[in-house]
N, C-alpha and C positions, 0 to 999 in steps of 0.2 A: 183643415189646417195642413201647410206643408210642411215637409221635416226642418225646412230653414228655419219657418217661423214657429216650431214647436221647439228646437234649440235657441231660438232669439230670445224666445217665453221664458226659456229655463234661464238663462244666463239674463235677461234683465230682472228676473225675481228675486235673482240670488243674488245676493252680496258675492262671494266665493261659489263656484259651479268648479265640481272636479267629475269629467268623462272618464269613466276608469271602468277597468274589468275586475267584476264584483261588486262588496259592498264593502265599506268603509271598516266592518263588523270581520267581514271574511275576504277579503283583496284576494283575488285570482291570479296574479301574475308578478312578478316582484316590481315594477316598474312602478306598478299600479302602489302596491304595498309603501312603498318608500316614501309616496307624494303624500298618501295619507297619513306615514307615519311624523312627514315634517310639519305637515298639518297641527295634528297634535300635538306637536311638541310644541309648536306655537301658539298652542290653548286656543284656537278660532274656530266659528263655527263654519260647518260648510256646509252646503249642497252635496248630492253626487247623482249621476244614473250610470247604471252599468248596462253597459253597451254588448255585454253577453244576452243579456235576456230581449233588446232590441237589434235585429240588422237594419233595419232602417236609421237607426240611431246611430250605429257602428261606422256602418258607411256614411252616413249624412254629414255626423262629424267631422270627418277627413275635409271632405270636401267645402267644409261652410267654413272650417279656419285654414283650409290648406295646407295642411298636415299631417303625412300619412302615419303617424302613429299615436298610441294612448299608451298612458292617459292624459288627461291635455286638461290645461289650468287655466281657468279664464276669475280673471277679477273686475270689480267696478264694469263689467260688460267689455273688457278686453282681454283677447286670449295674451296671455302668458309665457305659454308652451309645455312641453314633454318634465319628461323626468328629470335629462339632462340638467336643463335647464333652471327646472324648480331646484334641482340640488347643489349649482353654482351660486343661484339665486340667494339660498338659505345661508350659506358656508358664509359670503361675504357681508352678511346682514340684511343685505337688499329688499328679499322678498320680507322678514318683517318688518322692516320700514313700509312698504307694500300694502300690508296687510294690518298694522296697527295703526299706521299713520306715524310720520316722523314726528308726535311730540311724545312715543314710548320711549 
């Protein structure tokens, strides 16, 4: 299996796939920390793999959503994006509508 199609795996199994450095338990870098923490606060469940304990996965990432950083938020099997992102996302409601479905 290639690294495309072992991230394709990951992300059509999962409802929520979060690419992040660490683990959801211990988050390694604060960017990573944040995404998980808006997670939570959203009560959802999620995937993750942390892309420290894999280079192939670290790098493969980048390249299969084109985008060079983590941690990176893919839903219903579309990436989402960064930190940035997830935390404009959250602020306006956006992403829990997203993630609950608009009849929360």
């Amino acid at each position: 299996m290639t690294i495309d199609e072992r991230i394709q795996h990951e992300i059509d199994t999962h409802r929520i796939m979060l690419y992040m450095k660490g683990t959801p338990e211990l988050p390694m870098c604060g960017f990573s920390q944040t995404v998980v923490e808006i997670l939570k606060r959203l009560n959802v469940e999620f995937a993750s793999s942390d892309v420290l304990k894999d280079m192939e996965v670290r790098e493969g990432i980048k390249k299969f959503s084109d985008w060079p950083t983590i941690p990176q938020l893919y839903v219903d099997g579309e990436f989402i994006g960064g930190c940035d992102i997830c935390v404009e996302m959250y602020q306006s409601g956006e992403l829990e509508k997203l993630l609950k479905g608009s009849d929360s």
